[in-house]
N, C-alpha and C positions, 0 to 999 in steps of 0.2 A: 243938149241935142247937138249933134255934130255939126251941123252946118250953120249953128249960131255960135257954139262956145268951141266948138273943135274937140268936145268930151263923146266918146259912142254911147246910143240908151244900152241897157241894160236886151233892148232888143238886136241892135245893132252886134251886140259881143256874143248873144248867143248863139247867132248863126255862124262866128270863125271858131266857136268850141269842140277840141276834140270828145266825142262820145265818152262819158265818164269811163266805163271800162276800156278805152284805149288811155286814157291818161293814171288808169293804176296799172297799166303794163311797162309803164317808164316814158323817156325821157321820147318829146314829142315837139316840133317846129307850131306853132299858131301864128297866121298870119292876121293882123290885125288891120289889115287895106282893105279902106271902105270906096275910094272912089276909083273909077275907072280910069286912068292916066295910062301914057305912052311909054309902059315899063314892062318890061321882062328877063331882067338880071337874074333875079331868084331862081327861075324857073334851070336857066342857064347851070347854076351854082350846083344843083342836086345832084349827087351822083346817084342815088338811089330814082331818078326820076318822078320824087314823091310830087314837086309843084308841075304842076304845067304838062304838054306842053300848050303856048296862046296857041289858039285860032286867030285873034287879032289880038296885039299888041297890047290893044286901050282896054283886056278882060282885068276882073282882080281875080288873085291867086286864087285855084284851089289847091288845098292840101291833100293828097290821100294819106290820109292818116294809116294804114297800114304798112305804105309803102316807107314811112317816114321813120329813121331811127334815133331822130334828135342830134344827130352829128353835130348841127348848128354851121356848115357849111354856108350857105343860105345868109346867115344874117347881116354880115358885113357887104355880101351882094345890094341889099335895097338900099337902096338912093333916101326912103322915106323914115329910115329907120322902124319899121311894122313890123317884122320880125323878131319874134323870141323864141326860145324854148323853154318848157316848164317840165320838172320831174319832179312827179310827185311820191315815185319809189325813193328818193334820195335817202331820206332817213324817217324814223317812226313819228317827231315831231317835227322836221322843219321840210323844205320842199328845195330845188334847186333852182333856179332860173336863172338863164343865160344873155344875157341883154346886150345891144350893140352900145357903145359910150366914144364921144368924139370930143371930150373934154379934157384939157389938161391943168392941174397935173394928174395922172393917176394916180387910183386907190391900190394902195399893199394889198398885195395876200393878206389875210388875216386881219387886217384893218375893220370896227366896226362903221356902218356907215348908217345913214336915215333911207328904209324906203317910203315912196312917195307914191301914188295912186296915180290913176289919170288927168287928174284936176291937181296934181300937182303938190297935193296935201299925204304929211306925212302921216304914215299909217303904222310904223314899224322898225325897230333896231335890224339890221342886219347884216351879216357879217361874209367880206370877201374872200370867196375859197380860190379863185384862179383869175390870173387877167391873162388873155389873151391876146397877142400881137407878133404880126408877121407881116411882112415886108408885102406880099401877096394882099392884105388885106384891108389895104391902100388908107391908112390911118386912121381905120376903126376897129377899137380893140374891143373884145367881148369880154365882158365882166361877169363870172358866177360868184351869183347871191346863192348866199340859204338864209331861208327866210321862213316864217312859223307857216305853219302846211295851211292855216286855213285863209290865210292871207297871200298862196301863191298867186291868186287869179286879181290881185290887187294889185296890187306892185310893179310897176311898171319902168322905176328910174329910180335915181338914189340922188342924196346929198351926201358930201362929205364936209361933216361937223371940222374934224381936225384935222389939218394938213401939217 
């Protein structure tokens, strides 16, 4: 339960899920902010307008998922790291997501890496197709996993086994 271990129910995550037929259309923003805080970067970030905009500052995001084309502009905006993107058009077995990571050293292109679940347990080999960093986006780089499609909604961070 979130407010004892800091994991969301299984209740808690299906109310930030894009509508299955919007997530087999491609690459799509999930906000994963459960509590109401004094933030609205994300909202800022979108150029498609997809989050926001607040009425008050202390709302958690909503997505319109129509509006959203998975840019992943967005993710390096939130302060709480809640933001990802998942594509599940990537390929026929494996899925894409796009993750904020503020760790160093970074993971290779092509490096395989362990994902890991919400609880922190590894659930899956997977392997880094892009890291992303720009000077703009103030030292957190976005990492794309592919990762086996039925385990995109799992996966939430990585370990790297070999440096």
């Amino acid at each position: 339960m979130l407010a004892v271990d800091g994991i969301p129910t299984p209740e808690d995550l299906a109310a930030k899920m894009p509508p299955p037929e919007r997530l087999a259309r491609g690459p799509v923003v999930i906000a994963e902010c459960f509590q109401p805080i004094p933030c609205d970067p994300c909202s800022h970030a979108c150029p498609r307008q997809a989050i926001g905009p607040f009425e008050d500052i202390n709302e958690i995001p909503q997505v319109d998922y129509e509006k959203c084309n998975g840019c992943g502009q967005c993710i390096t905006r939130c302060p709480g790291l809640a933001l990802f993107v998942v594509d599940l058009t990537y390929s026929d077995e494996e899925a894409l997501i796009k993750l904020p990571y503020e760790f160093l050293p970074l993971p290779a292109e092509g490096q395989e890496v362990t994902g890991v679940n919400r609880a922190g347990e590894k659930v899956c080999r997977a392997r880094v197709i892009k890291v992303v960093t720009t000077e703009k986006m103030d030292k957190t780089a976005v990492v794309w996993l592919a990762v086996p499609k039925e385990l995109a909604m799992e996966v939430r961070h990585f370990v790297i086994t070999h440096v």
